[in-house]
KOLLUMVO-135154 format. One record per residue (C-alpha): x, y, z; chain; residue number from 1. Coordinates in nm, 3 decimals. Layout:
<atoms>
X_Y_Z_A_NUM
...
</atoms>
This chain:
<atoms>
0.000_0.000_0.000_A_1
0.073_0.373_-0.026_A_2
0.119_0.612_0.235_A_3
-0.219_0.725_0.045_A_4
-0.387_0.416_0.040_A_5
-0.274_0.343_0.427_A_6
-0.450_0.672_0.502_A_7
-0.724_0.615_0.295_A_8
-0.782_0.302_0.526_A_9
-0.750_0.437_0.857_A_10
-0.994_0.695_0.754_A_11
-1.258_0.433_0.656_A_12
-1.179_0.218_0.931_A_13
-1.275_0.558_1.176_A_14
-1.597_0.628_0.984_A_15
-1.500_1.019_0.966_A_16
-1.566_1.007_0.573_A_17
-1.430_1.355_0.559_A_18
-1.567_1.513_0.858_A_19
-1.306_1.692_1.068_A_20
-1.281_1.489_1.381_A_21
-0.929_1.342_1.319_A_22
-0.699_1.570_1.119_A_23
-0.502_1.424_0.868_A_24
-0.233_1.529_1.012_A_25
-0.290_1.307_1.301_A_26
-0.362_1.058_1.104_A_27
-0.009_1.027_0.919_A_28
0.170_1.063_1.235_A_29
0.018_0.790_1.432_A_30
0.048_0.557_1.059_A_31
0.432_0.681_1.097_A_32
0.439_0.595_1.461_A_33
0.307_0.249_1.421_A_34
0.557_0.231_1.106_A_35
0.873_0.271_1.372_A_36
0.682_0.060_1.650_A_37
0.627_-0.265_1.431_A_38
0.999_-0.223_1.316_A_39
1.163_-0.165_1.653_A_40
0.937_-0.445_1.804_A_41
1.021_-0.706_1.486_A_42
1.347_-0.583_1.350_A_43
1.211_-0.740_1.023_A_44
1.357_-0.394_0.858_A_45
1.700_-0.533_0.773_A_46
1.940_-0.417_0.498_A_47
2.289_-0.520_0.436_A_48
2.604_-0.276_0.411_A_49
2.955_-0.260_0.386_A_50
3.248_-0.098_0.609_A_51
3.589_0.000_0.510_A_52
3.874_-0.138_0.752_A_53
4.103_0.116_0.787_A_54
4.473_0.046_0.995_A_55
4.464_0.114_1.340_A_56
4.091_0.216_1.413_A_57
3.908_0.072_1.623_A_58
3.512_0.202_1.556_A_59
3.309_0.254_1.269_A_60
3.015_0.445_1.211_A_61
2.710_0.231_1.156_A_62
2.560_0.313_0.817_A_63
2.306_0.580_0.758_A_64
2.186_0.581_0.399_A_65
1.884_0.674_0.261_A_66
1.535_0.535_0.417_A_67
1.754_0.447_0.810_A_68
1.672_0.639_1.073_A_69
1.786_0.405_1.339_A_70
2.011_0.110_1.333_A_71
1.864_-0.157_1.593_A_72
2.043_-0.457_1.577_A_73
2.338_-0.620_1.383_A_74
2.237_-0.961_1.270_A_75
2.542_-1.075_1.081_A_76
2.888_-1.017_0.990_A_77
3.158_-1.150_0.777_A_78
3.505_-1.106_0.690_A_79
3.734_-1.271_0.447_A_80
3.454_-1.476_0.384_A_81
3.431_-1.597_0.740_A_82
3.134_-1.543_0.966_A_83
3.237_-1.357_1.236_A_84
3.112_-1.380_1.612_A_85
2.872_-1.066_1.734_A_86
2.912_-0.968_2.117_A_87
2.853_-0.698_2.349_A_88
3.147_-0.451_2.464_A_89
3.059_-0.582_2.820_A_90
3.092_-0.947_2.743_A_91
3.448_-0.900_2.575_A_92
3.490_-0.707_2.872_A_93
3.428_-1.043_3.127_A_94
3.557_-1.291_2.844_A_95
3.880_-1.096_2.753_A_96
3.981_-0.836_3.042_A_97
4.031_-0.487_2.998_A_98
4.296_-0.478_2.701_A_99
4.085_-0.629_2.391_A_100
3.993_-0.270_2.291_A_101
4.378_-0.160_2.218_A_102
4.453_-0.553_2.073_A_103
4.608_-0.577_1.744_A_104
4.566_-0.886_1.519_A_105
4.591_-0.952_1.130_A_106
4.255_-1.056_1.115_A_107
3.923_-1.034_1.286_A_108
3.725_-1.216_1.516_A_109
3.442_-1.017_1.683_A_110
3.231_-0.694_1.612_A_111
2.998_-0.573_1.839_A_112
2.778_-0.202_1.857_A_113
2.946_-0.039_2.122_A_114
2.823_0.024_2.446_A_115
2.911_0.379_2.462_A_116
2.843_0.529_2.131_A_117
2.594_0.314_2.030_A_118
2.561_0.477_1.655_A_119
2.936_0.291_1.595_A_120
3.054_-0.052_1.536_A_121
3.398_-0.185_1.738_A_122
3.593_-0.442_1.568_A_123
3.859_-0.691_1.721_A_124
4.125_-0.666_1.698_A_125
4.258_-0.355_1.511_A_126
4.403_-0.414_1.248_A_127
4.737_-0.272_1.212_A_128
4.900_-0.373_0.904_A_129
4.743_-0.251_0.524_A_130
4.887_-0.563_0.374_A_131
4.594_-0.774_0.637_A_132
4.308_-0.524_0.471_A_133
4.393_-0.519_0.075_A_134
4.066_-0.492_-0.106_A_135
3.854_-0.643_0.190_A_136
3.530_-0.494_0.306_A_137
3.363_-0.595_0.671_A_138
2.983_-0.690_0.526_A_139
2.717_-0.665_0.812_A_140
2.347_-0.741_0.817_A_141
2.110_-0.506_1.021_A_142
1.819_-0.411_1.126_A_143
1.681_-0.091_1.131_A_144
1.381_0.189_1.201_A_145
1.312_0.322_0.841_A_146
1.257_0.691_0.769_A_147
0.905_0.834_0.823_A_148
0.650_0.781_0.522_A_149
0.597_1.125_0.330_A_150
0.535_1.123_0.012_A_151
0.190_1.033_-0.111_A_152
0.342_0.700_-0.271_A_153
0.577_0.595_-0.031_A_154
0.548_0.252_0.080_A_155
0.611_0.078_0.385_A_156
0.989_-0.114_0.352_A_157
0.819_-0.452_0.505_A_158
0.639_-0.725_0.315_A_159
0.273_-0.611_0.185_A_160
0.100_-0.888_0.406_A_161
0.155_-0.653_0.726_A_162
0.095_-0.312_0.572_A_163
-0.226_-0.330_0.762_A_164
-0.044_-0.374_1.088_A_165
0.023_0.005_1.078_A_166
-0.353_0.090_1.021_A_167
-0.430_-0.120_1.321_A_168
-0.181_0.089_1.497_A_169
-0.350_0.440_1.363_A_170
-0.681_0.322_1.435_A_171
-0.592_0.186_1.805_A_172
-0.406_0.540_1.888_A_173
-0.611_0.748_1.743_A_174
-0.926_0.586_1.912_A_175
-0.776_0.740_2.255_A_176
-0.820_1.090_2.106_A_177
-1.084_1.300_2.225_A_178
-1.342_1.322_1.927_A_179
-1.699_1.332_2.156_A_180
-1.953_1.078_1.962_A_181
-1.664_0.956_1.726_A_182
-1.462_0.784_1.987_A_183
-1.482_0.406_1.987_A_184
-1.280_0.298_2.256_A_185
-1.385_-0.071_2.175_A_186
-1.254_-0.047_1.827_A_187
-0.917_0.071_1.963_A_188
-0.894_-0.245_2.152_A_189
-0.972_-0.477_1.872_A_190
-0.739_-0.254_1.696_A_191
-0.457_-0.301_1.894_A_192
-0.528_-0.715_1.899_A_193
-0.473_-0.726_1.539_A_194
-0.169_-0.504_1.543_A_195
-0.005_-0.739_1.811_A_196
-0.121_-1.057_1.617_A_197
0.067_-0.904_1.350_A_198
0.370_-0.842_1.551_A_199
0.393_-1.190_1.636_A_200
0.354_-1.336_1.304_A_201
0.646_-1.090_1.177_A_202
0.856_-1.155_1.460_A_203
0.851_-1.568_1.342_A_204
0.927_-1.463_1.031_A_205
1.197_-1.309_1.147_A_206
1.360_-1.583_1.317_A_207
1.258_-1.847_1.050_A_208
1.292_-1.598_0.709_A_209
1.222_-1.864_0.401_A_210
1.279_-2.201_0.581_A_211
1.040_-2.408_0.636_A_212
0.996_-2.459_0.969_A_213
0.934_-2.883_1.012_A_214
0.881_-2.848_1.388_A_215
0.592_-2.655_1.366_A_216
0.439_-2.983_1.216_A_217
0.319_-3.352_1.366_A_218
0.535_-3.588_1.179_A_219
0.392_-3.955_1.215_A_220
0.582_-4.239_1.323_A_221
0.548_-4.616_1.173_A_222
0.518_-4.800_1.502_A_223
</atoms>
């Protein structure tokens, strides 16, 4: 759907047909609220990027191209073709002692989001030595809080089948405006049902992307 046609829903699901009782104005911010919400709560937003390794540096900053507003979570990251492992700062910090952030190495091992700047990645170990980098690029999967919806033919960046999560969302928020007769406090409720069974559905595909998952079936046994 379109930011239009996501509007155009929300509208019709609140029976204003045009009166002024929500603005539309209010009615694109709570779509763009729900929009961040379902992202943050699914992290089923997720682009891939690539970082330059430079000698002797430590952090990176996460990426921030066009449609991010917030990096959430890294998912995966590989180097020289190898997976590498994803921690926290405070676990290297009980694994490793207080000296992994200043540890050189030819290679790496771990990269985390750091605990103090949290809009930078931290490798291990530096790298200190061009000839270890050559043409190599650190590749990382993440997810992410997309930009707000604007333009009248934006779409959402998740899969079609939950674009009505976000009108759930409008509906349920906007039900707990003040709008005298209009205000349907029992819709919001129902509202907010869907969005969540929406939620979880996104949040399993998630975890399980394209596989099929063969424990969510019986599987006879010859006996």
């Amino acid at each position: 759907m379109t930011f239009t046609q996501l509007q155009d829903n929300v509208t019709r699901r609140l029976r204003a047909y045009g009166n002024l009782v929500w603005t539309a104005d209010e009615i694109k911010e709570e779509i763009n609220n729900g929009y961040s919400e379902f992202c943050r709560l699914t992290h089923i937003a997720q682009k891939q990027t690539e970082v330059t390794v430079a000698i002797n540096t430590s952090q990176y900053a996460l990426p921030s191209p066009t449609g991010v507003s917030v990096v959430l979570r890294i998912w995966r990251a590989e180097w020289d073709e190898r997976v590498l492992g994803i921690m926290s700062t405070r676990t290297m910090d009980r694994s490793l002692g207080g000296t992994w952030r200043t540890a050189t190495g030819s290679t790496l091992e771990y990269v985390m989001t750091d605990s103090e700047d949290r809009t930078k990645i931290r490798i291990y170990p530096i790298i200190d030595d061009s000839d270890n980098i050559g043409t190599l690029k650190l590749k990382v999967d993440y997810s992410y809080i997309p930009s707000d919806l604007s333009a009248t033919t934006d779409t959402p960046a998740i899969p079609a089948n939950y674009h009505l999560a976000l009108v759930d969302y409008a509906v349920a928020q906007l039900q707990e405006l003040p709008v005298q007769s209009k205000q349907n406090p029992g819709m919001g409720d129902r509202a907010m049902m869907s969005f969540w069974r929406y939620v979880g559905s996104a949040k399993y595909d998630t975890s399980v992307g394209l596989i099929h998952d063969y424990r969510s079936q019986v599987i006879p046994q010859v006996v």
